[in-house]
mmCIF entry with sequence, helices, sheets and N, C-alpha, C, O atoms, coordinates in Angstrom:
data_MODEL
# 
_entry.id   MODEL 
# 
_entity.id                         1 
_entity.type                       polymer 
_entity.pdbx_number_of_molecules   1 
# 
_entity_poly.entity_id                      1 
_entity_poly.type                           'polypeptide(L)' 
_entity_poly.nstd_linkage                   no 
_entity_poly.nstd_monomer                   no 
_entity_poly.pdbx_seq_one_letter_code       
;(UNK)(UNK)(UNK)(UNK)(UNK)(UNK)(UNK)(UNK)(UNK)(UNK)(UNK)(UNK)(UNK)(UNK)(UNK)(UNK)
(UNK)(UNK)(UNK)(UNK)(UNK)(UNK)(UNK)(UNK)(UNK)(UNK)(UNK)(UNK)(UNK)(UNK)(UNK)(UNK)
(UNK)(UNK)(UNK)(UNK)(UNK)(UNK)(UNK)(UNK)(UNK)(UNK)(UNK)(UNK)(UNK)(UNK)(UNK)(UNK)
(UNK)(UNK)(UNK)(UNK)(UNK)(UNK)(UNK)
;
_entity_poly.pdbx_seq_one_letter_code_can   XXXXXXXXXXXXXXXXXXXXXXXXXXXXXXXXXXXXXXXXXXXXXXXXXXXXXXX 
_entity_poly.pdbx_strand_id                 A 
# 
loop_
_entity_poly_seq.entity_id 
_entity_poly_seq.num 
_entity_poly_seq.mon_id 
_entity_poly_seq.hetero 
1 1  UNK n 
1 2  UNK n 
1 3  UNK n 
1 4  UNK n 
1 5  UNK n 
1 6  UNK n 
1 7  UNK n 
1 8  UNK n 
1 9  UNK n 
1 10 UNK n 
1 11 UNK n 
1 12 UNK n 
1 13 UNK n 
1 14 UNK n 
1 15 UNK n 
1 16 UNK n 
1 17 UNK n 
1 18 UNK n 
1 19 UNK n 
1 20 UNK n 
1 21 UNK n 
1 22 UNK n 
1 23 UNK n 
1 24 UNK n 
1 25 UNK n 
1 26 UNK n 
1 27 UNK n 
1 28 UNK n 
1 29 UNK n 
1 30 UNK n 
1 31 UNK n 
1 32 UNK n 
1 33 UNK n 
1 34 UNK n 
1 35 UNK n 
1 36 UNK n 
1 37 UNK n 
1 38 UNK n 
1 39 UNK n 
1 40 UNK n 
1 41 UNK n 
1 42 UNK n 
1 43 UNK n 
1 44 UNK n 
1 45 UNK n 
1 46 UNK n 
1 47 UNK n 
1 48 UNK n 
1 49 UNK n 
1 50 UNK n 
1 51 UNK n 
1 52 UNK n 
1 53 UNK n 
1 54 UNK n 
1 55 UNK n 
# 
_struct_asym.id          A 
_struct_asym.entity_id   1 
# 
loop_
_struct_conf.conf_type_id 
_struct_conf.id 
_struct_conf.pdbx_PDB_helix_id 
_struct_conf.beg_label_comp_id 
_struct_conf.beg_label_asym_id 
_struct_conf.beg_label_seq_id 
_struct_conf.pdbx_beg_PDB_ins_code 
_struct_conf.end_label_comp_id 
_struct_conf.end_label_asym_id 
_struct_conf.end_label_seq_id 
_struct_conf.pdbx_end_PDB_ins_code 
_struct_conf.beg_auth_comp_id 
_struct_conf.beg_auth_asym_id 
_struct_conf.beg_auth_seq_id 
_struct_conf.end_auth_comp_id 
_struct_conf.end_auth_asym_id 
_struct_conf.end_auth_seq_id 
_struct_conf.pdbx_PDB_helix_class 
_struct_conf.details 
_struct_conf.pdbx_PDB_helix_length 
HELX_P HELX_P1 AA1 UNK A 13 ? UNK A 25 ? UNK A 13 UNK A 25 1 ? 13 
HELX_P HELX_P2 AA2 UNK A 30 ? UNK A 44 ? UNK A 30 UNK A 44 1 ? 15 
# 
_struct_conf_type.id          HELX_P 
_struct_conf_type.criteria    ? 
_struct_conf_type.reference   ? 
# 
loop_
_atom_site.group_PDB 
_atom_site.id 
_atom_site.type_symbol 
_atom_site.label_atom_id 
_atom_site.label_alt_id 
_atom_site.label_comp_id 
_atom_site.label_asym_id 
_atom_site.label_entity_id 
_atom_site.label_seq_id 
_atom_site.pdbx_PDB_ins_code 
_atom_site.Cartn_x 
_atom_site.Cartn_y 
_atom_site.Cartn_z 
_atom_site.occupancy 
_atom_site.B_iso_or_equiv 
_atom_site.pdbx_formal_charge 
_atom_site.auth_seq_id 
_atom_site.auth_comp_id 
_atom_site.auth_asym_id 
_atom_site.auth_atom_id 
_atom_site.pdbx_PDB_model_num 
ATOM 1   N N  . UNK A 1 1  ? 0.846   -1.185 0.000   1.00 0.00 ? 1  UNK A N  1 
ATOM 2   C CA . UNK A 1 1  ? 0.000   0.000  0.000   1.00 0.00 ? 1  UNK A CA 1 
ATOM 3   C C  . UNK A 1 1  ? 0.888   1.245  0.000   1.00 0.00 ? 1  UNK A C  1 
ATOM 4   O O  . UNK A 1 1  ? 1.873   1.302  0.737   1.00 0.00 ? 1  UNK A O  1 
ATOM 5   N N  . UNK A 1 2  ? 0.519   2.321  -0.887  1.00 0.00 ? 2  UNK A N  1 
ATOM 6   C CA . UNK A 1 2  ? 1.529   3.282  -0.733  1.00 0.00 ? 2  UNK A CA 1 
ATOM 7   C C  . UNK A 1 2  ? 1.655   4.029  0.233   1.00 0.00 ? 2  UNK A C  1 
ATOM 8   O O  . UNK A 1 2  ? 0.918   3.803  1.193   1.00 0.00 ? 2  UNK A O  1 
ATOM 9   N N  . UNK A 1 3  ? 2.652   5.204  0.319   1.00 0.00 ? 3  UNK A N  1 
ATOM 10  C CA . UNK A 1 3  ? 2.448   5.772  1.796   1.00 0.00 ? 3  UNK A CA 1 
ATOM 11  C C  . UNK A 1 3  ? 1.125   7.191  1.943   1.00 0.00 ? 3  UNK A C  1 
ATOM 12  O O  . UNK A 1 3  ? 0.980   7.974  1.004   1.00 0.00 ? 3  UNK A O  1 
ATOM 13  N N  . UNK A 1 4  ? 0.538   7.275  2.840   1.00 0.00 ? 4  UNK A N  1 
ATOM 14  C CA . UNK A 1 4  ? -1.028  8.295  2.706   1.00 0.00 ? 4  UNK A CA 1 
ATOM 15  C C  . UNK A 1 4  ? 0.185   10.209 2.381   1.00 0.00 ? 4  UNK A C  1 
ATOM 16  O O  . UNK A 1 4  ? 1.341   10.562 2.615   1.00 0.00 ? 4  UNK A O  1 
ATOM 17  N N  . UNK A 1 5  ? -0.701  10.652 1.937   1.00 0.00 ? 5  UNK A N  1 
ATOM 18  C CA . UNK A 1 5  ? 0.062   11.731 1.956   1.00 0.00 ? 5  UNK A CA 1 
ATOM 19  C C  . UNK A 1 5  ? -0.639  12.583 3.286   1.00 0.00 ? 5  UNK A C  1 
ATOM 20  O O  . UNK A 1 5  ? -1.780  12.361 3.692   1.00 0.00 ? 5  UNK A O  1 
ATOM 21  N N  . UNK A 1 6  ? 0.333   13.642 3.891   1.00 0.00 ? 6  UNK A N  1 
ATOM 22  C CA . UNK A 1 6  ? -0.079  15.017 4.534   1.00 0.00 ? 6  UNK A CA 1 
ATOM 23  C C  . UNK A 1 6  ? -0.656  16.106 3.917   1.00 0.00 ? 6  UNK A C  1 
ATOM 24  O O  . UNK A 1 6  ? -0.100  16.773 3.045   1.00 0.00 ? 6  UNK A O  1 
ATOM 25  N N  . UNK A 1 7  ? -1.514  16.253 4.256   1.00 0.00 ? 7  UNK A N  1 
ATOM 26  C CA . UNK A 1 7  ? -1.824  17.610 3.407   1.00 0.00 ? 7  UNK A CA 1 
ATOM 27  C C  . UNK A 1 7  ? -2.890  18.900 4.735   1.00 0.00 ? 7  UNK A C  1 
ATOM 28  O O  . UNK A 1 7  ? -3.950  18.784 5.349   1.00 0.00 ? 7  UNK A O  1 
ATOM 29  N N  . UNK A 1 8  ? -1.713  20.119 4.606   1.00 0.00 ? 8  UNK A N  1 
ATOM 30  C CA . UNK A 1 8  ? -2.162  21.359 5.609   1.00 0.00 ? 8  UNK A CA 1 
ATOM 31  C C  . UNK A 1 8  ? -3.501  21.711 4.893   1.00 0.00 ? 8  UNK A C  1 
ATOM 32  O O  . UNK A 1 8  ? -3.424  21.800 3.667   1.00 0.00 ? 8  UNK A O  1 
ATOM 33  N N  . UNK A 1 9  ? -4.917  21.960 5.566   1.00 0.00 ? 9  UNK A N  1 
ATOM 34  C CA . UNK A 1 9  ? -5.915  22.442 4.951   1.00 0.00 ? 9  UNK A CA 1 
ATOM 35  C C  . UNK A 1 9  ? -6.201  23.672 5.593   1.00 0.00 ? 9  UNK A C  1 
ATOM 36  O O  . UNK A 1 9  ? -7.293  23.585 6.155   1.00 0.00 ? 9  UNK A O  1 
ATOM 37  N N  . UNK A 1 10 ? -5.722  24.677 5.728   1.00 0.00 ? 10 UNK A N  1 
ATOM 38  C CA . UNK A 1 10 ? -6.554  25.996 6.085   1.00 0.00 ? 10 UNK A CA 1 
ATOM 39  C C  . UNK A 1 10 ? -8.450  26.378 5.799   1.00 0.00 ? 10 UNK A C  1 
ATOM 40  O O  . UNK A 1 10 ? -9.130  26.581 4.793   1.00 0.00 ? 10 UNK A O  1 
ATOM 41  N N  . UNK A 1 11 ? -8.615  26.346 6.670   1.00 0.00 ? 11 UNK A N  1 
ATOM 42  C CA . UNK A 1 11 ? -10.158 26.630 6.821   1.00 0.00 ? 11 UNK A CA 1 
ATOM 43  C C  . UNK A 1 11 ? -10.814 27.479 7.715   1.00 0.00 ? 11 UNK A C  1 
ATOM 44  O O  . UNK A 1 11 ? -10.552 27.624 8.909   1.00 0.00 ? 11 UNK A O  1 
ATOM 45  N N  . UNK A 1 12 ? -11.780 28.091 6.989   1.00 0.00 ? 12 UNK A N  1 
ATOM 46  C CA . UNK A 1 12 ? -12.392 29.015 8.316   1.00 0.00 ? 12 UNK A CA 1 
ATOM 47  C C  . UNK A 1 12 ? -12.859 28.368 9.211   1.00 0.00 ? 12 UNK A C  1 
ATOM 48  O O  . UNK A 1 12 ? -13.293 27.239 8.982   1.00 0.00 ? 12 UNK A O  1 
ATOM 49  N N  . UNK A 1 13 ? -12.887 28.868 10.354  1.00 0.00 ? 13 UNK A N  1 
ATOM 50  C CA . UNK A 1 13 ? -13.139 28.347 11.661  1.00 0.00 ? 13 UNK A CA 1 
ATOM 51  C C  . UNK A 1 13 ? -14.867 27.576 11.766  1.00 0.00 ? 13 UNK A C  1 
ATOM 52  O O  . UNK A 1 13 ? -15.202 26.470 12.190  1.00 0.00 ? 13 UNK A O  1 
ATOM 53  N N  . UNK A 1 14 ? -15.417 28.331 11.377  1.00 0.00 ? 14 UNK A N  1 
ATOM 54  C CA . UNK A 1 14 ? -17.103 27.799 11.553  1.00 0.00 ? 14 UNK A CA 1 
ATOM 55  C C  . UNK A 1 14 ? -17.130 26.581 10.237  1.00 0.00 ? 14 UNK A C  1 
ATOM 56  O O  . UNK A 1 14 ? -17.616 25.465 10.420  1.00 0.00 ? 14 UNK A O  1 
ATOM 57  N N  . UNK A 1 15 ? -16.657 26.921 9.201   1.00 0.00 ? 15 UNK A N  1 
ATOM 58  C CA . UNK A 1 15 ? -16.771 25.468 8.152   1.00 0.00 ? 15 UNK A CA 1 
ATOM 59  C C  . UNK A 1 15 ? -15.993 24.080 9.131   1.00 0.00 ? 15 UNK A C  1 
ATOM 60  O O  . UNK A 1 15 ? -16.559 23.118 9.650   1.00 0.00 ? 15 UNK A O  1 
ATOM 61  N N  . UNK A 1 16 ? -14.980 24.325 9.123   1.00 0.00 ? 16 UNK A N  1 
ATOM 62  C CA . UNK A 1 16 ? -14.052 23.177 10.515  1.00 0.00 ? 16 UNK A CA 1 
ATOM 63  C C  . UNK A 1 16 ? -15.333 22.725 11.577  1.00 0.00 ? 16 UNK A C  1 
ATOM 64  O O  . UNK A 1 16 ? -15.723 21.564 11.702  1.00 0.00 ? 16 UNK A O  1 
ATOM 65  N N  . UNK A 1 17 ? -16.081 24.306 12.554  1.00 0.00 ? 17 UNK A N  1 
ATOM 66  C CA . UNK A 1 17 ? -16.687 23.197 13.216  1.00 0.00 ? 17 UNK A CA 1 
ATOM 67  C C  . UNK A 1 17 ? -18.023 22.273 12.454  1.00 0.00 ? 17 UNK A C  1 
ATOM 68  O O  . UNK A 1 17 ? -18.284 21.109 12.759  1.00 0.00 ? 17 UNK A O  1 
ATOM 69  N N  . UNK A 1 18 ? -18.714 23.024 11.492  1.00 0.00 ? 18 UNK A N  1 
ATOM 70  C CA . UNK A 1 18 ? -19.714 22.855 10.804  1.00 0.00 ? 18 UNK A CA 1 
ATOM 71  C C  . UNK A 1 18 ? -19.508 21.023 10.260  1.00 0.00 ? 18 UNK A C  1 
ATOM 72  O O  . UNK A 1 18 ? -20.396 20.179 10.144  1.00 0.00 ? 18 UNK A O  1 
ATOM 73  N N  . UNK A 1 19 ? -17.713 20.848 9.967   1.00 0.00 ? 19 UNK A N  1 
ATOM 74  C CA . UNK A 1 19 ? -17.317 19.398 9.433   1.00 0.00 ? 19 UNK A CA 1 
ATOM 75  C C  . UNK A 1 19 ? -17.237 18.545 10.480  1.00 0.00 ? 19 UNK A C  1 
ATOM 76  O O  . UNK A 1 19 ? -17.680 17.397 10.446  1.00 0.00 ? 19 UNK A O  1 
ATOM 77  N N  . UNK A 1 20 ? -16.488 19.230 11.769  1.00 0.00 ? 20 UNK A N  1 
ATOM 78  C CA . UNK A 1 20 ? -16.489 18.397 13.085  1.00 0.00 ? 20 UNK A CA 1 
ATOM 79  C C  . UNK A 1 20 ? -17.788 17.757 13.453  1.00 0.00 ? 20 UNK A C  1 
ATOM 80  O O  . UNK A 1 20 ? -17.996 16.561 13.656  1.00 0.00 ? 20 UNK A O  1 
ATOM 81  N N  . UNK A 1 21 ? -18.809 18.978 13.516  1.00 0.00 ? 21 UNK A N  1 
ATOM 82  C CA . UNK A 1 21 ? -20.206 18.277 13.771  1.00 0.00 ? 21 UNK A CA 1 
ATOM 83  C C  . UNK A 1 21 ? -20.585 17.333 12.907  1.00 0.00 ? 21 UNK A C  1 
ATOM 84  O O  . UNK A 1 21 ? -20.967 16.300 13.457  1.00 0.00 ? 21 UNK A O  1 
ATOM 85  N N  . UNK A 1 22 ? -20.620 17.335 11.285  1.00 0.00 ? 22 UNK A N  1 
ATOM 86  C CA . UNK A 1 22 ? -20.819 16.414 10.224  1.00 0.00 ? 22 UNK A CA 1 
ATOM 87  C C  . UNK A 1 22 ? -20.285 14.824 10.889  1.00 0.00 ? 22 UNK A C  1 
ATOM 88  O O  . UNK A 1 22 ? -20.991 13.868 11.209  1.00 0.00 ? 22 UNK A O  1 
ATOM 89  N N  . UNK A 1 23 ? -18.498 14.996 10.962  1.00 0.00 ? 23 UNK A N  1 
ATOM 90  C CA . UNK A 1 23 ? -17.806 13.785 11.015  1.00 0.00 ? 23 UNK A CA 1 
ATOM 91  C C  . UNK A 1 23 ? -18.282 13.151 12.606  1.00 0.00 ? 23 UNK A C  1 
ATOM 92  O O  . UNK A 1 23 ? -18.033 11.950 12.704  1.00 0.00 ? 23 UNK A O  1 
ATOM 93  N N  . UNK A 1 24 ? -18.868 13.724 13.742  1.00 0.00 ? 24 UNK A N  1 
ATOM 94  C CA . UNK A 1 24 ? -19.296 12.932 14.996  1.00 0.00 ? 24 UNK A CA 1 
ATOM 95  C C  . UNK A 1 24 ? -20.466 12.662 14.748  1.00 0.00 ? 24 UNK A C  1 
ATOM 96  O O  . UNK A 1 24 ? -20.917 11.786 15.485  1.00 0.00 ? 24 UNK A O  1 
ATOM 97  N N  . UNK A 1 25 ? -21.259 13.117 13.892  1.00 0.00 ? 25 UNK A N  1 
ATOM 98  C CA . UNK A 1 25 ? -22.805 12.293 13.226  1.00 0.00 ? 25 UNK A CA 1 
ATOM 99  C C  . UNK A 1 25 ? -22.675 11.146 12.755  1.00 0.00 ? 25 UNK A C  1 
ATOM 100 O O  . UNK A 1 25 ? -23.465 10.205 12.834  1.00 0.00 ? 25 UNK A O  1 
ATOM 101 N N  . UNK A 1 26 ? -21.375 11.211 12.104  1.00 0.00 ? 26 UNK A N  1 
ATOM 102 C CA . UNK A 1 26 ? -21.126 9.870  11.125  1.00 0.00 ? 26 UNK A CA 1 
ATOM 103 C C  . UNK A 1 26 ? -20.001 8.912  11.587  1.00 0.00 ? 26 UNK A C  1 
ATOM 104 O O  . UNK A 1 26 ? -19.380 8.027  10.998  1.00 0.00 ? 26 UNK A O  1 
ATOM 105 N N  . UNK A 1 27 ? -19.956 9.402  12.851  1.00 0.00 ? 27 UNK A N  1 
ATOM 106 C CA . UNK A 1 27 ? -18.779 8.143  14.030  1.00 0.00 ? 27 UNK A CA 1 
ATOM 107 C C  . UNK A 1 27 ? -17.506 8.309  13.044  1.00 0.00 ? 27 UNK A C  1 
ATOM 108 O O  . UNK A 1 27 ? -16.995 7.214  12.809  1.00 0.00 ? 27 UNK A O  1 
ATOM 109 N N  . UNK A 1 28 ? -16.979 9.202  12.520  1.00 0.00 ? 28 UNK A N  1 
ATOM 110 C CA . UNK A 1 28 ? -15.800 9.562  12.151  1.00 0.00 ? 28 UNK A CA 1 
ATOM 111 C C  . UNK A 1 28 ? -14.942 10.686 12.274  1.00 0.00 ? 28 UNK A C  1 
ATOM 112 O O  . UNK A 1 28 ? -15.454 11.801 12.168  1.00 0.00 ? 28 UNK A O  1 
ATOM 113 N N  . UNK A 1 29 ? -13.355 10.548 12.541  1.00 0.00 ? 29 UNK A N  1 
ATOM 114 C CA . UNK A 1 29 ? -12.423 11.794 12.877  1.00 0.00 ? 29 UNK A CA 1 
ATOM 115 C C  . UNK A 1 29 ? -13.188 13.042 11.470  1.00 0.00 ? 29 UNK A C  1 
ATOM 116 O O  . UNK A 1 29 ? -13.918 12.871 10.494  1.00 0.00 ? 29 UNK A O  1 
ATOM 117 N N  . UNK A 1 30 ? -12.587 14.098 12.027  1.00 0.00 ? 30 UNK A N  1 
ATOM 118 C CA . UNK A 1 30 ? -12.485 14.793 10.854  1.00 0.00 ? 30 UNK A CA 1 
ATOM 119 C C  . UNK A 1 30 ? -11.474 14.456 9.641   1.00 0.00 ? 30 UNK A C  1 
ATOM 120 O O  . UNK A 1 30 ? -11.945 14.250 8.522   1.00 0.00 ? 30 UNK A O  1 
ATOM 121 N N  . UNK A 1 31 ? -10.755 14.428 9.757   1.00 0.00 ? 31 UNK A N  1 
ATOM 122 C CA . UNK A 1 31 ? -9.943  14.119 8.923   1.00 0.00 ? 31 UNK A CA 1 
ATOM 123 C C  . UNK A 1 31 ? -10.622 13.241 8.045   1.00 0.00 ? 31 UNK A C  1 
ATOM 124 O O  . UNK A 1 31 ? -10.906 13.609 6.905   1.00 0.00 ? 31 UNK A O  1 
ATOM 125 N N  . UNK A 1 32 ? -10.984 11.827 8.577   1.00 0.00 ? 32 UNK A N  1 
ATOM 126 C CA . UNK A 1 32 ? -11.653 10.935 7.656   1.00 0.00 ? 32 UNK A CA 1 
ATOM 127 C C  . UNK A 1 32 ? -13.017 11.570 6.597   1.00 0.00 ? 32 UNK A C  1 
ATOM 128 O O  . UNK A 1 32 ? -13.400 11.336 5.450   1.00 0.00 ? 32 UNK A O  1 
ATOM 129 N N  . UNK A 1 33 ? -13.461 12.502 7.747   1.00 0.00 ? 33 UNK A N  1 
ATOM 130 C CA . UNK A 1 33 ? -14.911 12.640 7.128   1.00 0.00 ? 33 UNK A CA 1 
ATOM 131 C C  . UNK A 1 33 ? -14.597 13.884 5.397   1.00 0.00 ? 33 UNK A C  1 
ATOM 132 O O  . UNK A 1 33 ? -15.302 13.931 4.389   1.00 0.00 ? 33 UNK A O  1 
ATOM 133 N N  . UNK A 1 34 ? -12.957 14.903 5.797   1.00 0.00 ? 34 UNK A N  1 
ATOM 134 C CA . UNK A 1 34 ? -13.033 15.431 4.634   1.00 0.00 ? 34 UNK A CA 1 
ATOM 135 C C  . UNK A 1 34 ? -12.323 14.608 3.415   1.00 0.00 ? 34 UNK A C  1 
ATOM 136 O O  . UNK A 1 34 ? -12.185 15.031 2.267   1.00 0.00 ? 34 UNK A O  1 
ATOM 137 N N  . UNK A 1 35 ? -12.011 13.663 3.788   1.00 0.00 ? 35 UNK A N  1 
ATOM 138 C CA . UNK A 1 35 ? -11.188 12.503 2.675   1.00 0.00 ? 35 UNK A CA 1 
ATOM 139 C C  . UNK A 1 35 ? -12.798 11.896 2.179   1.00 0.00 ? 35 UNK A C  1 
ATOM 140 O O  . UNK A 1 35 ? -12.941 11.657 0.980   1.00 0.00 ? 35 UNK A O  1 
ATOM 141 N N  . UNK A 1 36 ? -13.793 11.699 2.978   1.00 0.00 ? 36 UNK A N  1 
ATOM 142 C CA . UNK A 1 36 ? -14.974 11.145 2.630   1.00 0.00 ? 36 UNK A CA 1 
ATOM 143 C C  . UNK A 1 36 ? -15.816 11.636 1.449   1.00 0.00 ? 36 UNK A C  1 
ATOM 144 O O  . UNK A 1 36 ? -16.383 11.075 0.512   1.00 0.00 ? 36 UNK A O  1 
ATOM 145 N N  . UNK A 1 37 ? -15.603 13.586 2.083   1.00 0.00 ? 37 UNK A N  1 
ATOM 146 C CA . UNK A 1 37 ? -16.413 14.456 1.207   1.00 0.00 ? 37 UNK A CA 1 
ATOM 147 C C  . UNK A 1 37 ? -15.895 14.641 -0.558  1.00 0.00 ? 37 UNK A C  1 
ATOM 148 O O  . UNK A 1 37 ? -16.567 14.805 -1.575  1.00 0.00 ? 37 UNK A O  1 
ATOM 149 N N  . UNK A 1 38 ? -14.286 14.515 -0.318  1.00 0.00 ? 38 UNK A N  1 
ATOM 150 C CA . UNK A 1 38 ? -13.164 14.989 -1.165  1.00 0.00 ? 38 UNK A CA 1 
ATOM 151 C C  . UNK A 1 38 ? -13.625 13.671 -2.399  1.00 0.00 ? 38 UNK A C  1 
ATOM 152 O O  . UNK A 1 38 ? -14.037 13.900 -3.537  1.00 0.00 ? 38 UNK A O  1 
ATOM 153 N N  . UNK A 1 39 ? -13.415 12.321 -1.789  1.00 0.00 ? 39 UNK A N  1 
ATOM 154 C CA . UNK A 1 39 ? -14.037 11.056 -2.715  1.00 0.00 ? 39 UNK A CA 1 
ATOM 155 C C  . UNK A 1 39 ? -15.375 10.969 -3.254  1.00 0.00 ? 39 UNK A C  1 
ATOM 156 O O  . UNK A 1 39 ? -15.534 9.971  -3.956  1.00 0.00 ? 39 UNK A O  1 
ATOM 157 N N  . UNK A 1 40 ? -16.413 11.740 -3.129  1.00 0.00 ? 40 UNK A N  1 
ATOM 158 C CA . UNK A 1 40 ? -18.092 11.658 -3.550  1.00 0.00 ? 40 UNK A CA 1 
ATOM 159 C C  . UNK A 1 40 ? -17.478 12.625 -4.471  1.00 0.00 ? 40 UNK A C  1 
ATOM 160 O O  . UNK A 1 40 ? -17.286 12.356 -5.656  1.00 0.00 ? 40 UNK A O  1 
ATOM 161 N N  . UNK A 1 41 ? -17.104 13.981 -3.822  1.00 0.00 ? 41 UNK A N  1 
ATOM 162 C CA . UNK A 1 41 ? -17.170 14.927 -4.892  1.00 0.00 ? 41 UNK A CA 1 
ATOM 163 C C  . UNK A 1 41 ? -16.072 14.369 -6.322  1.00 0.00 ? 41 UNK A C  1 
ATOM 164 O O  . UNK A 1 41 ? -16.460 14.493 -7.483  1.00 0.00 ? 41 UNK A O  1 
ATOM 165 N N  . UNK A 1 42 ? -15.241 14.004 -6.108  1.00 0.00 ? 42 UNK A N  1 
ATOM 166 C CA . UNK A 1 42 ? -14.523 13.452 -7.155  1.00 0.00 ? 42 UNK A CA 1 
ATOM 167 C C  . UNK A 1 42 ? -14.929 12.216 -8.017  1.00 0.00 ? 42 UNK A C  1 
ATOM 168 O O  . UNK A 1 42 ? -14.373 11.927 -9.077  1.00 0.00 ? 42 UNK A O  1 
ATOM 169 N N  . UNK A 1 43 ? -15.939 11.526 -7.463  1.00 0.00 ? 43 UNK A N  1 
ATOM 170 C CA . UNK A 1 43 ? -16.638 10.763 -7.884  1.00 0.00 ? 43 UNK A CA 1 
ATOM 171 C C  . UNK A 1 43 ? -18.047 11.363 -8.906  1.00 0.00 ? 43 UNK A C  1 
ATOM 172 O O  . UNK A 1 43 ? -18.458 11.093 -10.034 1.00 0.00 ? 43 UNK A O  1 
ATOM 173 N N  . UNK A 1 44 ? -18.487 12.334 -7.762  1.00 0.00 ? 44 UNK A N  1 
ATOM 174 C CA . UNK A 1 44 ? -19.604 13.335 -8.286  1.00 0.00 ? 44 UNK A CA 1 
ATOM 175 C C  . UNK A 1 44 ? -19.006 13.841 -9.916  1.00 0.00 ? 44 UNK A C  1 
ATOM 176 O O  . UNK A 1 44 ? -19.692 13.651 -10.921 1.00 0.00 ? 44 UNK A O  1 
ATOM 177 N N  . UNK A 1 45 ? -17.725 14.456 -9.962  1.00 0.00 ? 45 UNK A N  1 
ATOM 178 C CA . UNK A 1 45 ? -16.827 15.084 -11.041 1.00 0.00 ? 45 UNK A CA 1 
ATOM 179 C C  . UNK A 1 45 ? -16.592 14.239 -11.877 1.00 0.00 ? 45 UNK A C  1 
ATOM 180 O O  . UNK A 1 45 ? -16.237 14.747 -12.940 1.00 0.00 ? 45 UNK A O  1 
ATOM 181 N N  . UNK A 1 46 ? -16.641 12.783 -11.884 1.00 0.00 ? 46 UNK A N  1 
ATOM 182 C CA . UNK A 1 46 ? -16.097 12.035 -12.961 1.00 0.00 ? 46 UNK A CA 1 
ATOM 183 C C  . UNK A 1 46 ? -14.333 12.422 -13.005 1.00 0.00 ? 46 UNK A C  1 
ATOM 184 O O  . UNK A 1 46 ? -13.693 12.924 -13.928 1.00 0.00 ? 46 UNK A O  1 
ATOM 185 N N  . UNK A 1 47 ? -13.823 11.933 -11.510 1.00 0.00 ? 47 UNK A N  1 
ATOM 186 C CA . UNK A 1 47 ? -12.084 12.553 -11.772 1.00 0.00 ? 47 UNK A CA 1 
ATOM 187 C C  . UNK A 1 47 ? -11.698 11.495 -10.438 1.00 0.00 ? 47 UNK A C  1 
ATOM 188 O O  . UNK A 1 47 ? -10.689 11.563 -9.736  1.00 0.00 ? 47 UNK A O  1 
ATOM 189 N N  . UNK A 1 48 ? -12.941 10.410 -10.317 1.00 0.00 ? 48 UNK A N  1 
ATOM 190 C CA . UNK A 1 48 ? -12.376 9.534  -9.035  1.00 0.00 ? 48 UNK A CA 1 
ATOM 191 C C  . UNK A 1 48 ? -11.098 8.573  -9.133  1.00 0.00 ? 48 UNK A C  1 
ATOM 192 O O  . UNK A 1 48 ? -11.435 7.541  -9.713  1.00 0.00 ? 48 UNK A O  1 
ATOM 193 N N  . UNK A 1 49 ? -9.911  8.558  -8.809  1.00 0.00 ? 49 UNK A N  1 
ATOM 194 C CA . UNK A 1 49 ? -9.004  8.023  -9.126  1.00 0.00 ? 49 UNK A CA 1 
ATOM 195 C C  . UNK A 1 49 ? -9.577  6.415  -9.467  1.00 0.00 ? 49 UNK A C  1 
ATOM 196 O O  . UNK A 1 49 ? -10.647 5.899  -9.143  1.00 0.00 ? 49 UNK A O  1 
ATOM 197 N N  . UNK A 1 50 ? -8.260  5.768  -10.360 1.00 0.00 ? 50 UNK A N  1 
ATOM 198 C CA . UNK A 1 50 ? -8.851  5.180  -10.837 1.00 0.00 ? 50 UNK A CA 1 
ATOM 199 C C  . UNK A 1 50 ? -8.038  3.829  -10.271 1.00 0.00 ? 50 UNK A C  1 
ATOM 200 O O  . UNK A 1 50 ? -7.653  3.018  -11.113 1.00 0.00 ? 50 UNK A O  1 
ATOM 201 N N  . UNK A 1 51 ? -7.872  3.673  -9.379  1.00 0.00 ? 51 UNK A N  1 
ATOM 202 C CA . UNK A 1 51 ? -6.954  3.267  -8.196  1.00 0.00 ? 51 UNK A CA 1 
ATOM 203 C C  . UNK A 1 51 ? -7.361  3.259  -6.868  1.00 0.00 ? 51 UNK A C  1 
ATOM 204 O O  . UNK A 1 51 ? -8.174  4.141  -6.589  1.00 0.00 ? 51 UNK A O  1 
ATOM 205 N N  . UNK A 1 52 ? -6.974  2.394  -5.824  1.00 0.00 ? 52 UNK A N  1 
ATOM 206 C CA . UNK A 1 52 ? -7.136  2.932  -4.795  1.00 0.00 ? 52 UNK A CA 1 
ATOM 207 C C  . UNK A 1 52 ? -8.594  2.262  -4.359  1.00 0.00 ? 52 UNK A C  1 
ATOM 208 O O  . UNK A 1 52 ? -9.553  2.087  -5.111  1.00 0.00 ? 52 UNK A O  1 
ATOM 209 N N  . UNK A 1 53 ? -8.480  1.823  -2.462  1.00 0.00 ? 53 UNK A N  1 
ATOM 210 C CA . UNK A 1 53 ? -9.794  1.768  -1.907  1.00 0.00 ? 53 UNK A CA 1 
ATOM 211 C C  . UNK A 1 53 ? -10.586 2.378  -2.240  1.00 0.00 ? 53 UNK A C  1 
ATOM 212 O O  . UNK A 1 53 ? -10.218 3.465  -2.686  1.00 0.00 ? 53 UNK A O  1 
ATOM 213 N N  . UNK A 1 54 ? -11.889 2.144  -2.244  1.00 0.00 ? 54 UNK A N  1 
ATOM 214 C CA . UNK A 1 54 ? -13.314 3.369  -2.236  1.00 0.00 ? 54 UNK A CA 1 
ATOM 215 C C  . UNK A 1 54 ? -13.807 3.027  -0.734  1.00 0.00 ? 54 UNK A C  1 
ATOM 216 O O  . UNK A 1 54 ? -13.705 1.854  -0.376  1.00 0.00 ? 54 UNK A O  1 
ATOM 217 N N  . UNK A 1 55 ? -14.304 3.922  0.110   1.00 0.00 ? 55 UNK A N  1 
ATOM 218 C CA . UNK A 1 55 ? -14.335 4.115  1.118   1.00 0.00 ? 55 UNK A CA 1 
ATOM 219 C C  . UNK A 1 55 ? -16.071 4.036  1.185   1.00 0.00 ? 55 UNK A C  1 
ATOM 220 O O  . UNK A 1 55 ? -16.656 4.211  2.254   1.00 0.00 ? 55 UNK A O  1 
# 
């Protein structure tokens, strides 16, 4: 499996908690829940890698 990358996300403060609340609805870190959002929408786009778990 390859290695996950880091990636710094700057965000306004109320979207962060607005995702925090999202990701404890859905029994997941944040982190997971914007890798969650990031995969629909890229899926949504027709640009879902073409590789890789689907979550």
């Amino acid at each position: 499996m390859a290695q996950r990358k880091h990636v710094l996300v700057r965000m306004d403060p109320a979207v962060h908690e607005a995702v925090a609340r999202w990701a404890t609805d859905e029994l997941r870190s944040v982190n997971a829940q914007i890798e969650c959002a990031l995969r629909a929408a890229l899926k949504q786009a027709g640009r879902a890698p073409s590789s890789g778990a689907d979550k």
